[in-house]
N, C-alpha and C positions, 0 to 999 in steps of 0.2 A: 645351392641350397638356400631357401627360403628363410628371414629371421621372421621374427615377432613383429616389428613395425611395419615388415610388408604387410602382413594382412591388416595393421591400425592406420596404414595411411592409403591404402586401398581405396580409390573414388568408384571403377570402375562397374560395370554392368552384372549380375550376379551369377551366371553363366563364366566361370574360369576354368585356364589350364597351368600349368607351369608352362613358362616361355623357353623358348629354346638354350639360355643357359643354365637353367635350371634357377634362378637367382631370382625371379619374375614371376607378376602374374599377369597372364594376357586375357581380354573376353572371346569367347566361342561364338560361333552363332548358327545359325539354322543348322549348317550341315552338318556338325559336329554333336549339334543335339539326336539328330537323326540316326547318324552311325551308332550315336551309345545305346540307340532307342535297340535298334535292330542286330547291333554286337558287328557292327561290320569295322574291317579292319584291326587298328590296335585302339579303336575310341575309348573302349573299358578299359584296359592295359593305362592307358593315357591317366584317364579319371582318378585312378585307382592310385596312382604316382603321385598325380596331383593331391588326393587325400593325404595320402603316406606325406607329405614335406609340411602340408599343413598342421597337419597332427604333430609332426615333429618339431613345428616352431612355437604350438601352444606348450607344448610339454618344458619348453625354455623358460616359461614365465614362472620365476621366483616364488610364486604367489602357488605355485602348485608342486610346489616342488615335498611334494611328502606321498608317501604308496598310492594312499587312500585317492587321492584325487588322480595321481597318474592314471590310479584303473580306469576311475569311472572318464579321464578323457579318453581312453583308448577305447572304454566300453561305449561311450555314446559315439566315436568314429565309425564301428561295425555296424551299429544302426547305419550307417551312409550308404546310399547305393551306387553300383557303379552306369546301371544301365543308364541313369540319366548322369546329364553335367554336372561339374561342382556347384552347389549351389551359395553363394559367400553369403549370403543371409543366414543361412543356417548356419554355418562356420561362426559366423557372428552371433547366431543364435546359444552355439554350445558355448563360445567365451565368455557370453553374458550370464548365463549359469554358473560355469565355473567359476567365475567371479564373486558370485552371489554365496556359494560356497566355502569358498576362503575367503568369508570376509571378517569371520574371527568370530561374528552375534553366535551365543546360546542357541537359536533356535537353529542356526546355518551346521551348529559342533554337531546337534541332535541328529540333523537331517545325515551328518557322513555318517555317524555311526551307525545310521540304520539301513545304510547304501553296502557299508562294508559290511554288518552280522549276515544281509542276504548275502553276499558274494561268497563265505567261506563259511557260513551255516547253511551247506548246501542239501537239497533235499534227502531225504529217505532213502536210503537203496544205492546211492553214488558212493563211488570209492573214495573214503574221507578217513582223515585219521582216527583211531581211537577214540579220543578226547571228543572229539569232535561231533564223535557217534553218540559217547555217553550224556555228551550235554540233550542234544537231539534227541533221546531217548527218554530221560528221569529229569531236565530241567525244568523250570517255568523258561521259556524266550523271553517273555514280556519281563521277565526280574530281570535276565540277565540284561537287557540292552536298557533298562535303569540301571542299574551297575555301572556298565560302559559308560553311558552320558556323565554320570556324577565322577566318574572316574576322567573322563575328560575334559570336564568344566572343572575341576581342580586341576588339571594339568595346564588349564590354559589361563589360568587367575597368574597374573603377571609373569607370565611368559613373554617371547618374542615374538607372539604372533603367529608364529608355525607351529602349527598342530599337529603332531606324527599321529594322527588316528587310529593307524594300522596298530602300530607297536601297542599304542594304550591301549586297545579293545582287546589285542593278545593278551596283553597283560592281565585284562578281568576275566577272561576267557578261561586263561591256566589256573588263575585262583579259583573260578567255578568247579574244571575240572577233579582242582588238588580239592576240593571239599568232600566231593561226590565219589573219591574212590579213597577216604579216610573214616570212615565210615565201620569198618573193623579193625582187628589187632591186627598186630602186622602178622605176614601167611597165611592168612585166614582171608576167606572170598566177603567182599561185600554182599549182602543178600538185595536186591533187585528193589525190594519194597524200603529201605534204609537207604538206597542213594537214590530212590523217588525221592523220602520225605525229607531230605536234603537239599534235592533239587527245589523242594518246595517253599524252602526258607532262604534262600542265598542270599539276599538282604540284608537278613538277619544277621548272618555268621561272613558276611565278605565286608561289611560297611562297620567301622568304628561309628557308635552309636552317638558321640558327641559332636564329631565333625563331618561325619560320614567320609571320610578319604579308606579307603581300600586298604585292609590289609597287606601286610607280606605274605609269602607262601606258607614260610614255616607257623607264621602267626594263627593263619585258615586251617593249617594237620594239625595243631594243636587244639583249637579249638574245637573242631568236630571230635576228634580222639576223644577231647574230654567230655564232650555233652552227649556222648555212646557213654562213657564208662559212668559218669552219671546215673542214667537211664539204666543201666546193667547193675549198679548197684541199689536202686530202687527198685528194680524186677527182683533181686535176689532176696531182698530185707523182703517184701512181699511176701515171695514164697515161703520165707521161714516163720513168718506170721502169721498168714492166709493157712498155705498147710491144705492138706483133706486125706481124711483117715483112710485106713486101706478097704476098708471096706463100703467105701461111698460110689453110689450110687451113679451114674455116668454124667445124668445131669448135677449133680452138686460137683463132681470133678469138672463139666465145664466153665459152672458157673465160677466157681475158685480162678485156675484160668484165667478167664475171660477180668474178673476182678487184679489178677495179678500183673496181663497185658494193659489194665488202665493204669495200674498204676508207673509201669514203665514208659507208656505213653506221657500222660502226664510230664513225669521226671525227665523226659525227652525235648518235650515242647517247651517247658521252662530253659533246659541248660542252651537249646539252638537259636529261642529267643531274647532271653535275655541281656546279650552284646556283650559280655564279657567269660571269661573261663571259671567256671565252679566246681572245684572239688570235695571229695570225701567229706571233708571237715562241713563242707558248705550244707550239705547232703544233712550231716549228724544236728549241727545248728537249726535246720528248718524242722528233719523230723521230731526233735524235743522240742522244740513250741509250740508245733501243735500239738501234739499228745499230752501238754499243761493246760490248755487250754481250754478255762472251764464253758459247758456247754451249757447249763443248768436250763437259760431263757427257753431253750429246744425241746428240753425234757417235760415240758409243761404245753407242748403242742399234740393235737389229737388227730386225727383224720377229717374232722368239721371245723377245723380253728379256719379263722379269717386270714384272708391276704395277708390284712392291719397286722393281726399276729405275727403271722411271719416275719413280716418287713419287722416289727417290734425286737422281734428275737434275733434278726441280721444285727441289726442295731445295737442293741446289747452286747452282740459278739463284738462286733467293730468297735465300741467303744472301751470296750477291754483291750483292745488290739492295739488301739490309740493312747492308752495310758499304759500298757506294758508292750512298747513292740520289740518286733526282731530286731537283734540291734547286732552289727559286728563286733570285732573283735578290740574297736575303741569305746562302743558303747553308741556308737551313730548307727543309722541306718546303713546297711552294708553298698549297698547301689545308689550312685548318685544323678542319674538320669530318670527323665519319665517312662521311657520304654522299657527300660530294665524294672522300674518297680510297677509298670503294669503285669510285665511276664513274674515277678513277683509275686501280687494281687492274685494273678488268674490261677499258680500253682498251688497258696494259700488254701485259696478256697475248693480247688478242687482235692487237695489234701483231707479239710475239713469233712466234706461229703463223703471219700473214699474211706477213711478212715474213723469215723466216729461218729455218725449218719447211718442208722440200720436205714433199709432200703425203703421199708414202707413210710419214711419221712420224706424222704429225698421224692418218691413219689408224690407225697401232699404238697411239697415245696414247689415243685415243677408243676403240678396241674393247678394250684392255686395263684401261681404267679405269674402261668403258661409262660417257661422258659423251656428249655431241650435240657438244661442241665442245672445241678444246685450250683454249680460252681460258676455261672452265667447270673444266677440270681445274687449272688452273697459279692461278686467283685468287684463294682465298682464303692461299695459298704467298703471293702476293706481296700482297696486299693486309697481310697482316701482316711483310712485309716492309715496307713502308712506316710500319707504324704503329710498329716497332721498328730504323727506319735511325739511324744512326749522322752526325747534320746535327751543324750548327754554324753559329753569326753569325758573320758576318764583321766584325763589332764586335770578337770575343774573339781574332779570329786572324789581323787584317790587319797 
C-alpha cells in the first residue's frame, strides 16, 4: 500500500503503475500505454488498482479528513479513466485543488458548501428523502446555501481548522426543513402555498437578526408556529370587522375577501420578517396605534392634490408617529434592530392603507407618487419615524 509521501516525493515520469509490491510507483511506457488504449490484457484492471491506492493515500491527508472533501476526492477519482495510464499530473492536479479547498479562506468554506448542496440537493424525480423533496420543491436554493455559508463561517471563526461541512449544511438544511413543515397546527396539513411562502423567507426566520448564527430547531417550530398564528389572528379580526352582509352581491363578497387576505398577508409578512417571535399582545399593541392615529392631514386631500400634498400629508403622519410612537411594554421601542423595525415600518404603513384609507385615496397616492402600493409610499416616512421617536423607560418616568 501506497502512503502520502509517495506521491509528494514522486520525481518520476507522469505515465505510473503500482510497482510489484504494491508500496511503489514505477513509470509505464509505450506498451503499457497501448494495451490500456485498446483494453488488452489486465492494462485497465492495472490503471484501475493504481488509481484505487492513489485515492486511498490522499484520503490519509489530515487536511481532508471531513465527509465533504472525502466525496469530492472520491468524486473527482471517477472522473479518471482507466483506458489510458495514470497520469501523476493530474493526480497532482486533484491535490492541488483539494488543497486549495481546505485551506480554511471564506471563499474556499463557500466553494464546499456549494460542492456539497449539488451532491444531496439532487435533482427533480430521484429518490431523495422527504425533506429533501420539500426543500426542492417550496424553497428559495439561493437562501438556503446563504444560510449554509453563514452558518459555516461561524462554525469556522476560531475553530481548529477542520471544517465538518457535511454536518453543518445538515444542520441548516433540517432547520429549513423544520420551518417548511410548521407552517400549521399540529394534525393539520400544511397547505402548499404557506410552506412556498416560507420557503421564500428562510433568512428571515433561520438567521438571528443581530449576529446571524442559525437558530435551534425548536427555536425555527416556534417561530413559524407563531408568525401563522399571527397572521391567523389578523385574518380573524379582519373578518369580524370587514364582514359582508348576506345579501351582498358576489363581487362586494370578493372584494371583502380579497381585502381580509391582505390583511392576513400583510400580518404574515411582518411576524416571518421581522427576526424575532410576536404574539397576540404584540398583534393588540400594533392594531390600537393605529386605529388612534389621527389622519386628519389626508382628509384634506382630493383626487387633484399634488405629489407635494401627499408627501406633506406622509409627513404629518410620521411626525405624529415620531413624537408618539409604538412603544413596548417599558415605554422603548419594542425591536431593537434595523431589519426588524423595517418589517415594522412596512406593516405600519400597510395597516394605515388597509385600515383607514378608503380606496379612492390609496388610488390618488399610488398614481400620484407612481408607487404599486400606499404602504411602499408612507415607509420609509415612518420607518424613520420610528428610528427618530421620542420613547422613554419607564424606569426614568414612573
Amino acid at each position: 500500500m501506497i502512503s502520502l509521501s509517495t506521491i509528494t516525493s514522486y520525481t518520476g515520469a507522469n505515465g505510473v503503475l503500482l510497482d510489484a509490491q504494491q508500496t511503489g510507483l514505477k513509470t509505464v511506457g509505450f506498451v503499457h500505454r497501448l494495451k490500456s488504449f485498446f483494453n488488452i490484457g489486465d492494462a485497465r484492471e492495472k490503471n484501475r488498482a493504481t488509481l484505487n491506492a492513489l485515492k486511498d493515500a490522499i484520503l490519509t491527508d489530515p487536511r481532508f479528513n471531513t465527509p465533504d472533501l472525502q466525496a469530492e476526492v472520491e468524486r473527482l477519482f471517477k472522473n479518471e479513466h482507466t483506458f489510458l495510464a495514470v497520469d501523476m499530473s493530474r493526480i497532482r492536479g486533484i491535490m492541488d485543488k483539494m488543497a486549495r479547498l481546505a485551506d480554511g479562506s471564506g471563499a474556499m468554506l463557500d466553494r464546499r458548501v456549494d460542492l456539497h448542496l449539488a451532491a444531496v440537493l439532487s435533482p427533480s424525480g430521484v429518490n431523495i428523502p422527504l425533506e429533501r423533496a420539500m426543500l426542492m420543491a417550496h424553497a428559495d436554493l439561493d437562501d438556503i446555501a446563504l444560510i449554509a455559508k453563514r452558518h459555516v463561517r461561524n462554525a469556522a471563526v476560531g475553530g481548529s481548522g477542520v471544517v465538518d461541512v457535511a454536518t453543518l449544511v445538515g444542520e441548516a438544511l433540517d432547520r429549513c426543513a423544520m420551518a417548511i413543515m410548521n407552517t400549521a397546527p399540529l394534525a393539520q396539513q400544511p397547505s402548499p402555498d404557506d410552506m412556498k411562502y416560507v420557503g421564500r423567507h428562510l433568512q428571515h426566520i433561520l438567521m438571528r437578526p443581530l449576529d446571524r448564527t442559525l437558530r435551534t430547531k425548536e427555536e425555527v417550530a416556534v417561530y413559524v408556529s407563531s408568525a401563522f398564528d399571527f397572521a391567523r389572528w389578523a385574518h380573524d379580526m379582519a373578518q369580524r370587522n370587514i364582514g359582508c352582509p348576506l345579501d351582498a352581491s358576489r363581487a362586494e363578497r370578493e372584494a371583502a375577501e380579497h381585502r381580509i387576505e391582505q390583511h392576513k398577508m400583510a400580518a404574515l409578512e411582518f411576524a416571518c420578517t421581522v427576526g424575532e417571535r410576536v404574539g397576540v399582545r404584540m398583534f393588540e399593541v400594533i392594531s390600537d396605534y393605529v386605529a388612534r392615529l389621527p389622519l386628519d392631514a389626508f382628509g384634506s386631500l382630493k383626487r387633484n392634490s399634488s405629489a407635494a400634498d401627499i408627501r406633506t400629508a406622509i409627513q404629518s403622519l410620521a411626525g405624529h408617529m415620531a413624537m408618539h410612537p409604538l412603544r413596548g411594554p417599558n415605554g422603548t421601542c419594542p425591536f431593537d434592530n434595523l431589519k426588524a423595525t423595517k418589517a415594522l415600518a412596512r406593516y405600519l404603513a400597510t395597516l394605515v392603507a388597509l385600515r383607514r384609507l378608503p380606496d379612492s385615496m390609496c388610488d390618488t397616492i399610488c398614481g400620484k407618487l407612481h408607487c404599486s402600493t400606499v404602504a411602499e409610499a408612507m415607509e420609509d416616512a415612518i420607518h424613520d419615524s420610528i428610528l427618530h421617536g421620542v420613547y422613554y423607560r419607564l424606569d426614568e418616568n414612573d
